[in-house]
C-alpha positions as CSV (number, residue, x, y, z in Angstrom):
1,X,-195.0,-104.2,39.5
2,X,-196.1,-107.6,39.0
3,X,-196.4,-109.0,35.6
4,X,-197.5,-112.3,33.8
5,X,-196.0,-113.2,30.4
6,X,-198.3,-116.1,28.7
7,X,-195.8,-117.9,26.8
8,X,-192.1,-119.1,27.0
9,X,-190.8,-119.1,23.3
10,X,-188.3,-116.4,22.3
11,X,-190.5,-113.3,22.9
12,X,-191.8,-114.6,26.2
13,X,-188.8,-115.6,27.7
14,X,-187.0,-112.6,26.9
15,X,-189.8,-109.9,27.6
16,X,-190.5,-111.5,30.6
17,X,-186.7,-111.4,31.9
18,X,-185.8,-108.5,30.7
19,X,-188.7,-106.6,33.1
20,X,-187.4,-108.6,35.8
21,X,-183.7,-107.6,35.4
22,X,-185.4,-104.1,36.0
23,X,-186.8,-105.1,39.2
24,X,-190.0,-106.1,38.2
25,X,-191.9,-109.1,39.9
26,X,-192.5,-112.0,36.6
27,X,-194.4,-115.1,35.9
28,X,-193.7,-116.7,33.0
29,X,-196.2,-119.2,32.4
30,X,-196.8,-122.1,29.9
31,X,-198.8,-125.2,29.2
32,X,-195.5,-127.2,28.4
33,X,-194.7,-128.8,31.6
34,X,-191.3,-130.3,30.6
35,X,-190.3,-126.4,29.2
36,X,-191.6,-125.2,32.8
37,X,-189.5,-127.7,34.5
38,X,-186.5,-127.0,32.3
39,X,-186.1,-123.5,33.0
40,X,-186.4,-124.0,36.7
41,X,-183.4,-125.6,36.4
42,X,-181.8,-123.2,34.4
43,X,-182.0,-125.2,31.0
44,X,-182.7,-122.4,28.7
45,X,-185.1,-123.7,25.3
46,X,-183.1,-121.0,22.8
47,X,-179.7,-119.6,22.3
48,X,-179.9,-116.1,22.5
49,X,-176.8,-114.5,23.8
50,X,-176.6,-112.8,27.4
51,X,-180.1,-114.7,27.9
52,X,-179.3,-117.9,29.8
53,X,-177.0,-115.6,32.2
54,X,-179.9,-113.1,32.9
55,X,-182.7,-115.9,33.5
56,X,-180.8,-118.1,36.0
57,X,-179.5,-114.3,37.8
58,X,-183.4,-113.0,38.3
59,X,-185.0,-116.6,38.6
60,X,-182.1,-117.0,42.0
61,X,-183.1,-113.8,42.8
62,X,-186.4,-114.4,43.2
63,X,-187.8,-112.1,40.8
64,X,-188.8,-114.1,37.6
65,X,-190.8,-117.4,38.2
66,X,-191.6,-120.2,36.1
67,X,-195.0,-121.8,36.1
68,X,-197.8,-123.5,34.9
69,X,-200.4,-121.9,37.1
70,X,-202.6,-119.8,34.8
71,X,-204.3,-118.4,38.4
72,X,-201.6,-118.0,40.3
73,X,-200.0,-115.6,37.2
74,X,-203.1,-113.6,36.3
75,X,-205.1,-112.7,38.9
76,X,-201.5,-111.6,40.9
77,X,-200.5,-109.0,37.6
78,X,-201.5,-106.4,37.0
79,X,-200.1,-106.7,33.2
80,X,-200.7,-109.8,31.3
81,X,-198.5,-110.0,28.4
82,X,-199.7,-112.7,25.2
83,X,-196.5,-113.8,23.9
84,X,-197.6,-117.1,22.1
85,X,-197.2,-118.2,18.7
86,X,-199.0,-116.9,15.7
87,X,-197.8,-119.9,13.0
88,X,-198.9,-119.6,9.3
89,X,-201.8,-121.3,8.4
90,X,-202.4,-123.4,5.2
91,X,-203.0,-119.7,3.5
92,X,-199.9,-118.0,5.0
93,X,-202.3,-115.7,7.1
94,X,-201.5,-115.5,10.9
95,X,-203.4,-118.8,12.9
96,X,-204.5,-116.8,16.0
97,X,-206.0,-119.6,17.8
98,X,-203.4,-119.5,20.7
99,X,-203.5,-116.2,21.2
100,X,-207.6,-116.3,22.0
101,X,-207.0,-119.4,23.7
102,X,-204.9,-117.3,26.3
103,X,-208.0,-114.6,25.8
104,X,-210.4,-117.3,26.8
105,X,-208.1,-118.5,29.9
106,X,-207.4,-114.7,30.7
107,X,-211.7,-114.7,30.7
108,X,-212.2,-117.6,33.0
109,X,-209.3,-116.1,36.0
110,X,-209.9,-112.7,35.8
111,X,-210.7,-110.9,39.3
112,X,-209.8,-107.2,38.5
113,X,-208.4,-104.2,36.8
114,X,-206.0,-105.8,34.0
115,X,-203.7,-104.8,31.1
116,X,-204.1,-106.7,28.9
117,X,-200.9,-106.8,26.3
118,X,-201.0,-108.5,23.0
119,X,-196.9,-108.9,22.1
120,X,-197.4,-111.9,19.8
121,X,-197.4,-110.7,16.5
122,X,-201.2,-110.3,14.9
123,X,-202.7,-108.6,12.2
124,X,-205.0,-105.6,12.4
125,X,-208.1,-106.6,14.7
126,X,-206.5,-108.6,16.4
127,X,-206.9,-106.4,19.5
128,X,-210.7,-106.5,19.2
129,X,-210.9,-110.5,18.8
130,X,-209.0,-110.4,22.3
131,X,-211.7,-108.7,24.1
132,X,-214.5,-109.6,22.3
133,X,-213.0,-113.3,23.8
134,X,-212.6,-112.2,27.6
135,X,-216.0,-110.5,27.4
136,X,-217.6,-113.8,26.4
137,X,-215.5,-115.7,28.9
138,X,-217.0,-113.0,31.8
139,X,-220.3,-113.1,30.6
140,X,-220.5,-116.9,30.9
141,X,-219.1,-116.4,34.5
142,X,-222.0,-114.0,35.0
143,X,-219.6,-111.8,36.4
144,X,-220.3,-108.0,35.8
145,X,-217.9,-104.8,36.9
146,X,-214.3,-106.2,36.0
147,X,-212.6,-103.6,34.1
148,X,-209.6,-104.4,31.7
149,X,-207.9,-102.7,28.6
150,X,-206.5,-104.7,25.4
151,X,-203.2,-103.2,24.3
152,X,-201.1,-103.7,21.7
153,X,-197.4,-103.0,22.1
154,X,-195.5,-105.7,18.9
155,X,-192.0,-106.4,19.7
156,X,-189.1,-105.0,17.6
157,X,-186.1,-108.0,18.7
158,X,-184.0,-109.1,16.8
159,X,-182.5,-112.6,17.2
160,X,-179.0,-112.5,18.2
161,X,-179.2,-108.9,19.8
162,X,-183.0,-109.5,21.5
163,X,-181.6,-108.2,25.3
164,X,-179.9,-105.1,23.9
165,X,-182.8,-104.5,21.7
166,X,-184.8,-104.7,24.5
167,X,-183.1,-102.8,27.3
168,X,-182.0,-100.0,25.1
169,X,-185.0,-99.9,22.3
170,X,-184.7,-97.6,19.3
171,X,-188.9,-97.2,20.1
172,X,-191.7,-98.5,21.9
173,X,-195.0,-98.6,20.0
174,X,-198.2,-98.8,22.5
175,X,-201.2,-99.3,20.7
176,X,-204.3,-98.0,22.9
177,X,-207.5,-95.9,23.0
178,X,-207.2,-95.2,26.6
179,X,-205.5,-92.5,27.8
180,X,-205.4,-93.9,31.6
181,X,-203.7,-97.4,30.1
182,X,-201.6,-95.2,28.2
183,X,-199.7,-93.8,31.0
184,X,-199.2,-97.7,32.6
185,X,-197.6,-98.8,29.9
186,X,-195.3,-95.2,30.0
187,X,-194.6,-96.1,33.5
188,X,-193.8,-99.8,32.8
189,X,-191.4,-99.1,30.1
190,X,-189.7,-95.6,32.0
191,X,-186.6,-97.9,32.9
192,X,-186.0,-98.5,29.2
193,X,-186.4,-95.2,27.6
194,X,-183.8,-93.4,29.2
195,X,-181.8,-93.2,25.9
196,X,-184.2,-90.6,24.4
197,X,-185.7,-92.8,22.7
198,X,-189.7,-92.6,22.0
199,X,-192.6,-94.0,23.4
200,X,-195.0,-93.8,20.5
201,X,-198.7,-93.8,21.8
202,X,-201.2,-94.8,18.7
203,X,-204.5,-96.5,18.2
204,X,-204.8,-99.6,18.5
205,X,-205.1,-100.8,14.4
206,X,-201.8,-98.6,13.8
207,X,-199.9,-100.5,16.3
208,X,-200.7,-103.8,15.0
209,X,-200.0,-102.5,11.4
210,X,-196.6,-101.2,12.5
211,X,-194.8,-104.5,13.1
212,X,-196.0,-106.3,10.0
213,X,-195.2,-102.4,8.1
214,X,-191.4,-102.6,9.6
215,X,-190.7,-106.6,8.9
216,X,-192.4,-106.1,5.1
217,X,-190.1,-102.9,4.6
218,X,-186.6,-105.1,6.1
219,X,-187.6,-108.0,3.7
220,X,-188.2,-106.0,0.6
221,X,-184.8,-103.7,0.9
222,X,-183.8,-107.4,0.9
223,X,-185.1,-108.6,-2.0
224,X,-184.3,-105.2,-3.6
225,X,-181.0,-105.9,-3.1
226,X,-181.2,-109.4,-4.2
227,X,-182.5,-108.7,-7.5
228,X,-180.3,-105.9,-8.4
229,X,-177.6,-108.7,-7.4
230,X,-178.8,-110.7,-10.4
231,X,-178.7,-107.9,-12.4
232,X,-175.1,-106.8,-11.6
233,X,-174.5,-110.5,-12.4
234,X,-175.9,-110.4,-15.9
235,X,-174.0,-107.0,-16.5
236,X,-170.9,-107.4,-15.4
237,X,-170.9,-104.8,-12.4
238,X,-170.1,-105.6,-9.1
239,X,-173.1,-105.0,-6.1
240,X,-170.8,-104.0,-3.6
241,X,-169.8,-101.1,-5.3
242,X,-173.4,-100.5,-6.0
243,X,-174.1,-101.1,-2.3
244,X,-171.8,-98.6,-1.3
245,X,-173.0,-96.0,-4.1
246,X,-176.9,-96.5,-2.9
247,X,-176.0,-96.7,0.8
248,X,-174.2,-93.7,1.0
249,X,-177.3,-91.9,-0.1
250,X,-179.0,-90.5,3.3
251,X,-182.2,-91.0,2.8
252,X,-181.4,-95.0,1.9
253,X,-178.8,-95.6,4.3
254,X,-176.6,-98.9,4.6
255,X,-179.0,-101.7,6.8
256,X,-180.4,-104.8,5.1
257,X,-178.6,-103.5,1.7
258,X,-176.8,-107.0,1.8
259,X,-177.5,-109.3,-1.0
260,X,-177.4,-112.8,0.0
261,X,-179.7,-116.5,-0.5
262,X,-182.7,-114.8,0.7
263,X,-184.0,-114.0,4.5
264,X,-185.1,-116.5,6.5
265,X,-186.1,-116.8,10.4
266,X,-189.6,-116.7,12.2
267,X,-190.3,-113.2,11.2
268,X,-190.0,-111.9,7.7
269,X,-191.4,-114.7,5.5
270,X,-194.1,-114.7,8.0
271,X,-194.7,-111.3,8.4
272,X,-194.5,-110.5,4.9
273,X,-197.2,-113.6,4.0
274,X,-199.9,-112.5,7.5
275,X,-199.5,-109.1,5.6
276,X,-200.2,-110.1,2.0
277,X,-203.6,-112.1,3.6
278,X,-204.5,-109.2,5.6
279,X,-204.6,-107.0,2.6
280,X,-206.5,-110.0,0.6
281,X,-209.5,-109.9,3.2
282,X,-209.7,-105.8,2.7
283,X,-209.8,-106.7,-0.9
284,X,-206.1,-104.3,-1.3
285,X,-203.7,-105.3,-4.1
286,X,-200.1,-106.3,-2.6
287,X,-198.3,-106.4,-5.8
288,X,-194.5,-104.8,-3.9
289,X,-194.8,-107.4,-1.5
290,X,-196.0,-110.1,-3.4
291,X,-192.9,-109.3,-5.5
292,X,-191.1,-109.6,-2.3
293,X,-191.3,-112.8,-1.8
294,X,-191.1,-114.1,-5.5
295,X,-187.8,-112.4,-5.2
296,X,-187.0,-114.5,-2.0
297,X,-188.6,-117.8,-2.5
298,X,-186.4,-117.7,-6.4
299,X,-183.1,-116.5,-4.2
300,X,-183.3,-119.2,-1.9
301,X,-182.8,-121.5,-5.0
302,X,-179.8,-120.1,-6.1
303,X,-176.3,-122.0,-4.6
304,X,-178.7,-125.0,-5.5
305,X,-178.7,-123.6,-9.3
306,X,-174.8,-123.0,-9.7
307,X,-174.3,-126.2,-8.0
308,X,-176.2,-128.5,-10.7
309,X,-174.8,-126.0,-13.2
310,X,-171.5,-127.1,-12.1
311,X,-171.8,-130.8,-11.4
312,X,-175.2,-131.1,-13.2
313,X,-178.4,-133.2,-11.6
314,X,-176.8,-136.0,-10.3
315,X,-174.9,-135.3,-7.4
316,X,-174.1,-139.2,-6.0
317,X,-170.3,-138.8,-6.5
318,X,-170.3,-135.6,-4.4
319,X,-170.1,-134.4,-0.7
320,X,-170.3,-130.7,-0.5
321,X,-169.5,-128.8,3.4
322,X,-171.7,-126.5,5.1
323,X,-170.9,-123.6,6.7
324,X,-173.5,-122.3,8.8
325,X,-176.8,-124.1,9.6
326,X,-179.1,-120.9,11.3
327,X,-180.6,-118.3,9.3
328,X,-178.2,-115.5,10.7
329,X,-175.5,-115.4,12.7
330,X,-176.2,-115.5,17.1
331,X,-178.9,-117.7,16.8
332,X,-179.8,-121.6,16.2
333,X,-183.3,-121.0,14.7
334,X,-183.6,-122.6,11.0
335,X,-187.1,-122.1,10.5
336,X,-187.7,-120.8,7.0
337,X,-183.4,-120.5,6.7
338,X,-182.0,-120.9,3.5
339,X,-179.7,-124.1,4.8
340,X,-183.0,-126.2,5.1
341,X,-184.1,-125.7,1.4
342,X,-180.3,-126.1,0.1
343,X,-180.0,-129.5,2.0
344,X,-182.9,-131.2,1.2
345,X,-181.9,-129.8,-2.7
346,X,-178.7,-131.4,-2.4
347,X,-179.6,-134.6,-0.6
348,X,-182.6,-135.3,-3.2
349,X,-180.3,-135.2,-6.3
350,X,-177.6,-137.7,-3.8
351,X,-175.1,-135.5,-3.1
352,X,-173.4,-136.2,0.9
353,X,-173.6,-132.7,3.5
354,X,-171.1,-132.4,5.9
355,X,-172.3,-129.5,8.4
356,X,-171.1,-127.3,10.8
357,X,-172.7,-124.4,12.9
358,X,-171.6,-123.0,16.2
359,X,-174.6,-123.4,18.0
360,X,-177.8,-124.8,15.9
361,X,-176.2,-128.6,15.2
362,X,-178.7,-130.0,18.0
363,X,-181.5,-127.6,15.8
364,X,-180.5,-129.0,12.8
365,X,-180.8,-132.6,13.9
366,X,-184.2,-132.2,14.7
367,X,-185.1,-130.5,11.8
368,X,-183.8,-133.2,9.3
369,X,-184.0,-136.1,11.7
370,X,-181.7,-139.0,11.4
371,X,-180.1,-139.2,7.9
372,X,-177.5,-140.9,6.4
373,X,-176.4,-138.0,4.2
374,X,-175.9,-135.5,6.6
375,X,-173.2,-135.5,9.4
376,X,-172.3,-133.0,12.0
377,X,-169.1,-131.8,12.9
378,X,-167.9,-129.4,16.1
379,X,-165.4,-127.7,14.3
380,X,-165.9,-126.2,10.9
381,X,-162.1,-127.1,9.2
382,X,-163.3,-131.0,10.2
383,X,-166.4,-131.0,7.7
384,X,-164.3,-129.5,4.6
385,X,-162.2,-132.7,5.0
386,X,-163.1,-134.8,2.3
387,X,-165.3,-132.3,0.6
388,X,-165.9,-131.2,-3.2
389,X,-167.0,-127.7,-2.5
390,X,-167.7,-125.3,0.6
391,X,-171.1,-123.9,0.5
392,X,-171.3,-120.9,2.7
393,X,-174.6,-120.0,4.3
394,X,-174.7,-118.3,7.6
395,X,-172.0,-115.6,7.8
396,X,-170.8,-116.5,11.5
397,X,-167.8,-114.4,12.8
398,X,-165.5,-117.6,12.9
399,X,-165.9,-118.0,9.2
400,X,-165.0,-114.5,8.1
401,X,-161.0,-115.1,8.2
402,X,-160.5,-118.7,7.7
403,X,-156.8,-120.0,7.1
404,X,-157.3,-120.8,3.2
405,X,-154.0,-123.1,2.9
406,X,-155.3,-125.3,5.4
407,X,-159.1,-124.9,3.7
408,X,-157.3,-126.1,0.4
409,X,-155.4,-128.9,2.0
410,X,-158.9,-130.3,3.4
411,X,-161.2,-129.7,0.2
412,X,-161.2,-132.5,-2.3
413,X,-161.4,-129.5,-4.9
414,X,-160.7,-125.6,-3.9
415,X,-164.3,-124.2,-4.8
416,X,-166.6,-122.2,-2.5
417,X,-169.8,-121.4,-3.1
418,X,-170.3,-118.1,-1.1
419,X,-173.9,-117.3,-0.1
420,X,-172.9,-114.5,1.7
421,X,-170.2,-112.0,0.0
422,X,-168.2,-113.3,2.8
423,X,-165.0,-113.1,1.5
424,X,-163.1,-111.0,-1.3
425,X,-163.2,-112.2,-5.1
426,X,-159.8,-111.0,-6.3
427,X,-158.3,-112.4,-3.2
428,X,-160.0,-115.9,-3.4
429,X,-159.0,-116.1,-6.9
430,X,-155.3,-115.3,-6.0
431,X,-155.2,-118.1,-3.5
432,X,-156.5,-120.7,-5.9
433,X,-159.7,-121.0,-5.5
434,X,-162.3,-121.3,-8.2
435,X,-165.3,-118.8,-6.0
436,X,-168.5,-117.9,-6.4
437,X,-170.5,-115.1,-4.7
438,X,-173.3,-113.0,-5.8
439,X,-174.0,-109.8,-7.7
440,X,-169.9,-109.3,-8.5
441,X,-169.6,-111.3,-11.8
442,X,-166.3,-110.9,-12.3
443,X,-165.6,-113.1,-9.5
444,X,-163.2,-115.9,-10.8
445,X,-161.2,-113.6,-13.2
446,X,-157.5,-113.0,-12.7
């Protein structure tokens, strides 16, 4: 099959490969010439692991194309996918305008039969305001008789494991009122349901729902877990025992039961805000969610608290190291991660960051532009040298068995500050270092 996919950012590019590593024909297309011309030379705009390997392996075999031509895409798929952004706006709700500008262009090129796939992420209606876009466009071309279906079929990736979640998806939602459009979008996705796994065939308000529904449920067993941190703080109990003791339960189970500095990424302080607007305009009380993100936005705060605590406001005389920049590990996206709001924290009372994160340095630059309290380092034992405290963000593999005798040797003072649980009180204490983590009180005790 031949298939457009409107949009090169992480959903775009992904989707878009992953069909062609199945053998379908793909254009991805964009308006960003300079991203268009990258990927034809194989200069990949995100990390995302196994993704650079699979684009440059279908784009030499000839099956995935990169392009600007809006024409050239549309009118030779059968499936169009939408897989721009949908950015908050001032009031957190989702700004659609790209997505109905690709309506609008999909309008204008049009010259048969279509699928029409909304992937972005969009709140209920969404679907509708699609359409209703095309329609205009065709009626303004004063052309009559061109059938096409709006679908809406939200992604479930998650950064860092987006091909496997992909390939081998725990479900596929498809969000239609026609049953012939149905049974495409069966036969598109047959390659990738091999596992058992369902195809679940809805309307097209349930679909849309049903990504916002699963991101707002991940974030608040997040902030669940967050609060009942602070509480196991203030008691004197420990929340990885009470992890284990609530995890074990069936019906709860273990995922996102972590506590940590809060969730960050493009998805669930979006998600969570697009759904607490959505249920503003159908005049609907959000008071879970709203608690949600209290929770999150007061966690984020938190290393930032125990720091001043420690060291109090002025932190001129002191140079703290940072390990882990992106907002989880197998990714270098920071937007919304907890490492932005720390920094900036830090830097505004004059403390000095020395950072390190395997791959979202070059990220990280960009996001806090040139600085002279901030410098970069390629290897993670380089930036404690030097340092006051190790402030532990991002829970990369490389940082879960560090060699503490040479840690101890580099830091100015032996203190972490663990955003992450990453390591073991007891045996932090017992090799000298003064730690803090969350939700286990007890942590610097002999």
């Amino acid at each position: 099959m031949d298939i457009a996919v409107i949009g090169t950012g992480y959903v775009g590019l992904v989707t878009g490969t992953c069909f062609a590593e199945i053998g379908h024909n793909v254009y991805c297309v964009d308006i960003d010439e300079s991203k268009i011309n990258n990927l034809n030379q194989g200069i990949i705009p995100i990390y995302e692991p196994g993704l650079e390997e699979l684009v440059r392996k279908n784009y030499r075999d000839g099956r995935l194309k990169f392009t600007t031509d809006f024409e050239e895409a549309i009118q030779h798929s059968l499936f169009v996918f939408i897989a721009v952004g949908t950015p908050p706006g001032e009031d957190g709700s989702a700004d659609l305008s790209h997505v109905l500008s690709v309506a609008k262009q999909v309008g204008a090129i049009i010259n048969g039969y279509k699928v029409i796939v909304n992937k972005s992420t969009v709140p209920v209606g969404t679907a509708k305001k699609v359409k209703e876009r095309i329609v205009s466009e065709l009626e303004q071309r004063g052309v009559e008789g061109i059938e096409f279906d709006v679908v809406s079929n939200p992604e479930f990736l998650k950064e860092g494991a987006a091909i496997d979640d992909f390939m081998k998806p725990d479900r596929i939602v498809i969000g239609t009122d026609n049953v012939r459009t149905g049974e495409l979008m069966k036969e598109l996705y047959a390659p990738f349901i091999r596992n058992g796994h369902p195809v679940i065939v809805m309307d097209v308000s349930s679909a849309e729902i049903t990504k916002y529904a699963a991101n707002c449920m991940l974030a608040t067993r997040i902030s669940f877990m967050n609060e009942i941190a602070r509480v196991c703080d203030s008691a004197g109990a420990d929340i990885e025992k009470v992890r284990l003791g609530i995890g074990s339960d069936s019906r709860i189970g273990m995922s996102f039961l972590y506590p940590g500095i809060g969730y960050g990424g493009s998805c669930f302080p979006k998600d969570v805000q697009a759904m607490i607007r959505t249920a503003d305009k159908l005049n609907v009380e959000t008071n879970i969610l709203n608690a949600v993100e209290l929770v999150n936005k007061k966690q984020k705060k938190l290393l930032a608290q125990w720091i001043v605590e420690k060291y109090g406001d002025d932190l001129s005389n002191y140079t703290f190291a940072i390990w882990g920049l992106a907002f989880k590990p197998k990714t270098d996206d920071m937007r919304e991660a907890p490492s932005v709001e720390l920094i900036q924290a830090l830097i505004e009372r004059g403390a000095k960051i020395k950072a390190h994160d395997p791959v979202a340095i070059e990220v990280a630059k960009k996001t806090f532009g040139p600085h002279e309290s901030i410098s970069y380092f390629e290897n993670h034992y380089d930036a404690l040298l030097g340092a006051d405290a190790l402030l532990l963000i991002t829970e990369w593999n490389n940082y879960r068995s560090p060699d503490y005798i040479k840690m101890k040797k580099l830091l100015n003072n032996a203190v972490i500050f663990d955003g992450r649980n990453q390591y073991d009180p007891h045996s932090m204490v017992n090799n000298g270092f003064e730690y803090y983590c969350i939700g286990r009180s007890n942590h610097n005790e002999q």
